[in-house]
N, C-alpha and C positions, 0 to 999 in steps of 0.2 A: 482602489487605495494604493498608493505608491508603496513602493519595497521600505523607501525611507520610512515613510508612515509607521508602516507594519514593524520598523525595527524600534521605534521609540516607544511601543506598546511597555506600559509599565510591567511589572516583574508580578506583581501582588496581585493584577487583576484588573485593577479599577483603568480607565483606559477615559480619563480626561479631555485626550487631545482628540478625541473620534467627533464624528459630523454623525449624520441620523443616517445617510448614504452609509459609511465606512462600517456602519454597528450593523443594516442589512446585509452587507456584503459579509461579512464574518458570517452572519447567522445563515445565510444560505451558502455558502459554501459548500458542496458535496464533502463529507468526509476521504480522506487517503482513501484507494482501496489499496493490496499488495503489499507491498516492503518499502519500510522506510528506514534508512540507514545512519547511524552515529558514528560516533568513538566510545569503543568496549573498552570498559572497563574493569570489570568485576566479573569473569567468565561463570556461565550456567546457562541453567535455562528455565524460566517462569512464564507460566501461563493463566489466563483467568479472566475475571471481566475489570475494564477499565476504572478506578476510583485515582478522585483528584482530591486536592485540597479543600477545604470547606474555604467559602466567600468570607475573604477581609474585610473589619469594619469599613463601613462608608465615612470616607473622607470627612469632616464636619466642616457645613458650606459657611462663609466668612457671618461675623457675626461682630454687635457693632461692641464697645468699648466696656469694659465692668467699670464699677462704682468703686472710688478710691476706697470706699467703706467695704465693698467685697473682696478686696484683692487677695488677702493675708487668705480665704478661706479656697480661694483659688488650687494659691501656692500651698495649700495644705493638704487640698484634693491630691495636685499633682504632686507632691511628695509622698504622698503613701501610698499610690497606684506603682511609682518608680520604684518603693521598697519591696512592694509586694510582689511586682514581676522580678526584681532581682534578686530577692530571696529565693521562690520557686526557682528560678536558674539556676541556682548555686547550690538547693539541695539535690536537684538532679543532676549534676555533675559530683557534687559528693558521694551517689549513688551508680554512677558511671565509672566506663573505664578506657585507657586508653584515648584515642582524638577524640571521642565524644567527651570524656572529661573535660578535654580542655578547650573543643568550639564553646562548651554550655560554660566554662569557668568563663571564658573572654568575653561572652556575652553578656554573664550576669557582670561585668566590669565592666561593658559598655553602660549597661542601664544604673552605674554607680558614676560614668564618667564624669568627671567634677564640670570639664568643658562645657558637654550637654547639657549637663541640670543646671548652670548654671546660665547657660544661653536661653533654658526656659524659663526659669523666673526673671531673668531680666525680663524677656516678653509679658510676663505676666506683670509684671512693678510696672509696662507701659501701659496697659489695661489689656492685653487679649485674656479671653477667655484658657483657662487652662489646655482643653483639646486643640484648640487652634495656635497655642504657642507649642505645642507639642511638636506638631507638627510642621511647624514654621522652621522651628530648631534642627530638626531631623532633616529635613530637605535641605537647609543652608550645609550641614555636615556632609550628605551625600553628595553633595553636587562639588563641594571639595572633594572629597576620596575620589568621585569619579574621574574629577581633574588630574587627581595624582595615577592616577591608573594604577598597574601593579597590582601587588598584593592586596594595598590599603585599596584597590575597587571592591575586594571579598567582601568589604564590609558596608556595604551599600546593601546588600542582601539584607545582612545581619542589622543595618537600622531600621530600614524598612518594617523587618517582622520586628523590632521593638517597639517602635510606634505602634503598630496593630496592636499589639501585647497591652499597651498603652491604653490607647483609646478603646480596647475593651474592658480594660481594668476600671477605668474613668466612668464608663456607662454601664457598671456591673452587668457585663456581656458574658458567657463562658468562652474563654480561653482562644483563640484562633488556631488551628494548627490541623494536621494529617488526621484523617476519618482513621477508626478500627472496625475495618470492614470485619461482616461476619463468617464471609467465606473465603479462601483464599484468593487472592485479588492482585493486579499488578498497578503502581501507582503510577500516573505519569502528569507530569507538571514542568511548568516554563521553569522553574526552578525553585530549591527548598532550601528557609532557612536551615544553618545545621540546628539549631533547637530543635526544629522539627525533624530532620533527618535522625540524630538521635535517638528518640525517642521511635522509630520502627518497630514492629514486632516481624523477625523473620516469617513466623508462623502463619501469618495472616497477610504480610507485603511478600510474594514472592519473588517480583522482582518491582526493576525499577529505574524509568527512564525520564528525563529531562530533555527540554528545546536548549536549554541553555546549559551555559559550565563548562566546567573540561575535566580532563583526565587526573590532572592535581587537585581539582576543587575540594572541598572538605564537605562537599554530596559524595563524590567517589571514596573517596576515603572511609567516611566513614559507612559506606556502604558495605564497603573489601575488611572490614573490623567485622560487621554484621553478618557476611555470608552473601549478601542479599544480590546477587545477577542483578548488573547496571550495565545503561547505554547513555552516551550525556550529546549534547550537540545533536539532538535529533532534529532538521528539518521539517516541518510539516505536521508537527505532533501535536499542536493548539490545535489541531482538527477532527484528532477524534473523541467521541464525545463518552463521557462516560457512563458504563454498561457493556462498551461496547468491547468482546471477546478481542483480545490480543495475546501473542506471543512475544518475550522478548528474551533475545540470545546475547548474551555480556562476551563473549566468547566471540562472536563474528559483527556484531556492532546493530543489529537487525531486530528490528520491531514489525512483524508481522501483523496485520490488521483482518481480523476477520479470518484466520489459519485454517486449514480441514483438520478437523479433529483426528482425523488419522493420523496425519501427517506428523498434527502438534502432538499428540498419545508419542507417537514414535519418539520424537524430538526430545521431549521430556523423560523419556525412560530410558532414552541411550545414556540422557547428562544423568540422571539419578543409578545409571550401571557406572557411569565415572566417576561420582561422587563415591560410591560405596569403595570401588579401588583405593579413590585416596585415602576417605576415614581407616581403611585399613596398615596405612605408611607409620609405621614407626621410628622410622630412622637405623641408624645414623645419617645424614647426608653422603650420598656420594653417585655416581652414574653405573649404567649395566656391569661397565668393564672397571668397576673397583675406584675410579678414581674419587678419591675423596673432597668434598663438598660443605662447610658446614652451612646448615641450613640453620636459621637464628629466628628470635621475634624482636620486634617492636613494640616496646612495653611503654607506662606512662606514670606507674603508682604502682606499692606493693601487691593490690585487688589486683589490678592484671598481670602483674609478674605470677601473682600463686595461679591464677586461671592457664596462664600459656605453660604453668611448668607442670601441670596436668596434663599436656597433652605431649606431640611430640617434638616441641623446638629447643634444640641442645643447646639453647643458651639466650644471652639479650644482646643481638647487634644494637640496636640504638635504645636507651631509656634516655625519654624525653624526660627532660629536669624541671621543666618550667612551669608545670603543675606546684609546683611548690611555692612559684613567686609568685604566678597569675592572679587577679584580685584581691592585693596586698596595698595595705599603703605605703607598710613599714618591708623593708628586706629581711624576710625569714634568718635567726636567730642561726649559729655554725649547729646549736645543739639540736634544733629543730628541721635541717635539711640532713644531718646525721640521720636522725629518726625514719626520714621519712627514705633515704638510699639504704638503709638496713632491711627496711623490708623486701626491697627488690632484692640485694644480695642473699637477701634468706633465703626468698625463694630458687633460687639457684644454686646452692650452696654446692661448691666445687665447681661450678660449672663457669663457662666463658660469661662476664657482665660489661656491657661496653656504655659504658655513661657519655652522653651530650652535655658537656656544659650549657650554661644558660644560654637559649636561643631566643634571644627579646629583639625589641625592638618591630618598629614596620608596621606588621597589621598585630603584634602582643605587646603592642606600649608598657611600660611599667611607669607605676606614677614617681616612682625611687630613683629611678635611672634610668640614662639614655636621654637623646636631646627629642626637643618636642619643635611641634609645626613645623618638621623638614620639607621643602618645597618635592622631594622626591624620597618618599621614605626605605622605598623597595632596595635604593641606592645608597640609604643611610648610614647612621649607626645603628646598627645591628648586632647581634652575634658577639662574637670576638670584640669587635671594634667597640663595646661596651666598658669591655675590661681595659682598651688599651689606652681609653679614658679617664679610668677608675678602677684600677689592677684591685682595692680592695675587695669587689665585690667578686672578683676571681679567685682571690686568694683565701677567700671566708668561704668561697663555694668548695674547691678544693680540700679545703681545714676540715669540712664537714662530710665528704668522701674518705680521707684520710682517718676519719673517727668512726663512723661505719665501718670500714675496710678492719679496723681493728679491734673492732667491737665481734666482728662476722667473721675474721682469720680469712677474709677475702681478700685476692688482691684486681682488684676492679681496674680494665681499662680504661680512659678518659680521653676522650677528642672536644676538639673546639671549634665552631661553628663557625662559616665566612669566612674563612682563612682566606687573605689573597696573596702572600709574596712568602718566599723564606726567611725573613724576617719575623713574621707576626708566628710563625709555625716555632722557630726558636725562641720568641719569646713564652709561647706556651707549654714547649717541650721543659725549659728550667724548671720553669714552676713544678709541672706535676712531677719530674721525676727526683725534687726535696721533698717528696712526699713517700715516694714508692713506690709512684701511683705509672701506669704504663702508659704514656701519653701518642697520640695520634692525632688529627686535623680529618678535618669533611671538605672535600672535594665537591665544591657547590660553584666555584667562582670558575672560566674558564682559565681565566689566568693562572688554578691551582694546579689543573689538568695541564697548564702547557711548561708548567714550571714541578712537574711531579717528581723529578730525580733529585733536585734540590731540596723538595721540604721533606723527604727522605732523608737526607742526612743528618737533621733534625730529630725524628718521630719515628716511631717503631711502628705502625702501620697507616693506612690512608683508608678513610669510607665515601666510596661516592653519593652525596644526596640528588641524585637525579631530578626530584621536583623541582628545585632552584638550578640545579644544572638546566636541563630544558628551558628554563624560561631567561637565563641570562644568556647562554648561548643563541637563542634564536630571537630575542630582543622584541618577546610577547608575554602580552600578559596570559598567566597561565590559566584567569578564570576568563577570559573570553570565548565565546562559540564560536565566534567569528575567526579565530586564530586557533583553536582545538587543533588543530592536524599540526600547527607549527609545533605545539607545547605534548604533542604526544612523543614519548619517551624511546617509540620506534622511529624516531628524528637521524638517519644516519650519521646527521653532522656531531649529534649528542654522542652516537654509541662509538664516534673517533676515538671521541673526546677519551670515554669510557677504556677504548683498546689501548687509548695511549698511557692513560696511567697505570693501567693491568701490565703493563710492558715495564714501567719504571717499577713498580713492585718485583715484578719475577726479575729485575736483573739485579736489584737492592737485597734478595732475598727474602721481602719482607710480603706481610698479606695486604690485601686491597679486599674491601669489600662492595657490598651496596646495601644499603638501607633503606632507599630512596623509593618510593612506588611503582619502581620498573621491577625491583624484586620478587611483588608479588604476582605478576603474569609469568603463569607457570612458562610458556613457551620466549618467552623473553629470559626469562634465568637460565636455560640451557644454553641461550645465542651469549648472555653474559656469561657463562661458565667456557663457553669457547671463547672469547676474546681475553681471557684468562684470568677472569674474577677468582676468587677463592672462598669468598662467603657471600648469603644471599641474606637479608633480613628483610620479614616480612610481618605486617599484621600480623596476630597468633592462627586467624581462622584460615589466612593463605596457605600455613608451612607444610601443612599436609600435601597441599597443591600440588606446591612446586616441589616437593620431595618426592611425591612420589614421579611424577614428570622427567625429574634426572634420573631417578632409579631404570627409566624404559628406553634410556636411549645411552649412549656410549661419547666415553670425551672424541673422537674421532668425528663423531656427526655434529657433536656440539662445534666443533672448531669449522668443519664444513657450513655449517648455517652460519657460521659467524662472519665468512668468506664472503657468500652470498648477501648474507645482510650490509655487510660495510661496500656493496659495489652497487646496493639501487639507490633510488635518488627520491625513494619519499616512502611516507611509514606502511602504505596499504602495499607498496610492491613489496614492502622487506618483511610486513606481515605473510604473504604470499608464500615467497622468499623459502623462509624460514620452516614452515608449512609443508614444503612441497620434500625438504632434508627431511625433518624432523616427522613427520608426518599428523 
């Protein structure tokens, strides 16, 4: 079977394009023996026997035209299969927190999408059978996003597992999704919708590894929310079969197949002798030698602001706002986003709150606003570039910070997403500060990074989002495997980018931070603490991580690894690197 072959293997399973040769050659394949290596993401270490996803419906094979007299009962089938899967999405995201909120909110607004459902009753008003216009629809969509590349590929995952969702909903099938193994178990699959990632039980997935994805993907992510030790981009990992004993280490990128039990006993008790360290970090942020550090979360709704302000993160570097707009038809009400940022400030009360205005657009369409069918969305209207459209819904987002803030005797920071020029930073900066409100920009575009001294004289601080940094700087998409090492965050060309705006901050006198998913690899936030970051924001389940990680080393070694880091020339030397200072 050719490489090409092998790379057009579908994502879900089913494997269409195969001969009766290509399907032997899969099944006798020797499994890996040894180590097989990714991109870590989610440092630890889990061991166990191998569990995979349970088998996606079967495709339904073509099938000839319905009776104009059945059609109406078609279109009724499929309209309440689509309510039914988007309801359960959307009360498991109301029962969620943080990114799993909001992959399951954008999901259950995929299976609402008017586009979609409306590209399947057309099919069905031409006679196809309900499952087969299901599916017809869902494939004409993916094969667009796939076009567009970018972020909007994320969502070729996420149609995929709605179809399945679909067409078991349609054949009263139970549900498709990740086994709950009874003993503890390590999952590993070509790749997971987030529905399913989500929904994990640390307790019983101890860790967890992918052929596919990258280090941004919203698999990592929401893995680094859950605890759960991930490795993504693994080569070779459709070969082992499940049952079969593996080790997998988030920490060095390494999925061991077949481990000595010594060896892996070892392995796993040194990480759970680290783990125990961290759980014991209380804060404040700062390194061996006193320098101070604040170490922050990344929150999403008031559920997760009260869960991270139980533990130790002295404040909210980034609350995502956009749980509030996500599967909406109408734009949330000023009194209605009040409500829902009061709770985040409660749970911090006196403490640092750093609010994201609305980050739409791309792969989080609103049906309200922002433009539709962009030939390149990743490049669109987005972000900022929303309001600079339609400043009201800026100004109503704002109004409803502004009444929070005064409701809580808060006074909330506020940044704005995409920013590219010192222009759109001063347009943002007027606004919030007729408010009160302390206004800053996210350093996502490189263009912000190379213009950092300018949108400073604007804004009282700058946040780097790394996720979108990486992937505009290096001009990949950041869920491809195939591109994973470009869009890994230990990218030198990224952490320039990174020193160069920590340099316009300290000479502005103002802070920079990061919020972005480089934050929470503990050994990456010391190399950003030496290029002279000032705050790190992380998932809530990272902060211990990475606090306790600066507490064992001194700003003097951090700037030394940062040295080291910006002089190699790809992410595994400057992993090394880094390593070899810091230890």
């Amino acid at each position: 079977m050719s490489r090409a072959r092998a790379r057009n293997l579908v994502v879900d399973g089913t494997r269409p394009d195969l001969t009766a040769e290509d399907d032997v050659t899969l099944q006798t394949r020797p499994a890996p023996q040894g180590v097989l290596t990714g991109t870590p993401v989610v440092p630890g270490v889990g061991t166990g026997p191998v569990v995979r996803p349970a088998p996606r419906p079967a495709l339904p094979a073509p099938a000839g035209d319905v009776p104009e007299a059945g059609r109406a009962a078609e279109r009724e089938r499929f309209t309440a299969a689509s309510a039914a899967v988007a309801d359960r999405l959307a009360a498991r995201a109301a029962g969620a927190t943080g990114a799993a909120a909001e992959v399951l909110a954008a999901t259950a607004g995929l299976a609402r999408d008017r586009g979609l459902l409306g590209a399947v009753e057309q099919a069905i008003a031409a006679g196809s059978p309900a499952p087969q216009a299901a599916v017809a629809a869902v494939e004409q969509f993916a094969a667009l996003f796939a076009q567009l590349g970018g972020v909007m590929a994320e969502r070729v995952t996420d149609l995929h597992d709605l179809r399945d969702r679909l067409l078991a909903e349609m054949a009263g099938e139970p549900e498709p999704g990740v086994p709950s193994p009874e003993e503890p178990s390590v999952l590993l699959a070509d790749d997971l919708a987030p529905a399913d990632t989500a929904g994990l039980d640390p307790t019983r997935v101890v860790a967890l590894a992918t052929r596919l994805g990258g280090p941004t993907s919203h698999t990592a992510i929401i893995a680094r929310q859950l605890g759960i030790p991930c490795v993504v981009a693994v080569p070779g990992l459709d070969a082992v079969a499940a049952g079969t004993r593996v080790l997998v280490d988030g920490g060095t990128g390494e999925v061991v197949v077949g481990p000595d039990p010594a060896a892996a006993a070892e392995r796993t008790e040194a990480a759970a002798a680290r783990r125990r360290a961290v759980e014991s970090w209380r804060g404040p942020g700062r390194t061996a030698d006193g320098h101070r550090v604040e170490v922050l979360a990344n929150v999403q709704d008031g559920a997760g602001a009260r869960a991270a302000a139980s533990g130790p993160a002295e404040g909210v570097g980034l609350f995502r706002t956009e749980l509030a707009f996500l599967d909406r038809e109408t734009e949330p009400t000023v009194e209605e986003q009040a409500q829902a940022y009061a709770g985040v400030l409660e749970a911090f009360a006196g403490r640092k709150v750093v609010l994201r205005t609305l980050d739409a657009g791309s792969d989080k369409p609103l049906a309200f606003a922002g433009a539709h069918d962009e030939p390149n969305p990743a490049l669109g209207v987005r972000g900022l570039r929303i309001a600079l459209d339609d400043p009201g819904i800026l100004d109503r987002q704002l109004d409803g910070v502004a009444l929070a803030a005064e409701r809580t005797g808060q006074r909330p920071w506020v940044m704005a997403p995409m920013v590219a020029t010192p222009a759109e930073a001063a347009f943002f900066a007027e606004r919030a500060r007729t408010r009160d409100l302390v206004p800053g920009v996210m350093v996502e575009v490189p263009a912000a990074a190379l213009r950092a001294e300018q949108l400073l004289r604007s804004v009282d601080f700058l946040s780097l989002g790394t996720n979108d940094l990486s992937q505009y700087t290096m001009a990949a998409d950041r869920l491809s495997a195939e591109l994973a090492t470009l869009t890994d965050p230990w990218q030198p060309a990224v952490l320039d980018l990174v020193a160069r705006t920590a340099a316009a901050g300290r000479a502005a006198g103002k802070p920079v931070g990061v919020c972005g998913e480089a934050a929470a690899d503990p050994l990456l936030g010391c190399v950003l603490v030496g290029l002279g970051v000032t705050s790190l924001s992380a998932a809530a389940a990272a902060v211990a991580g990475v606090g306790a990680r600066l507490a064992a080393v001194d700003r003097g070694a951090c700037e030394e690894a940062a040295r080291a880091v910006l002089a190699c020339e790809d992410p595994a030397s400057a992993r090394e690197a880094a390593r070899a200072v810091l230890g």
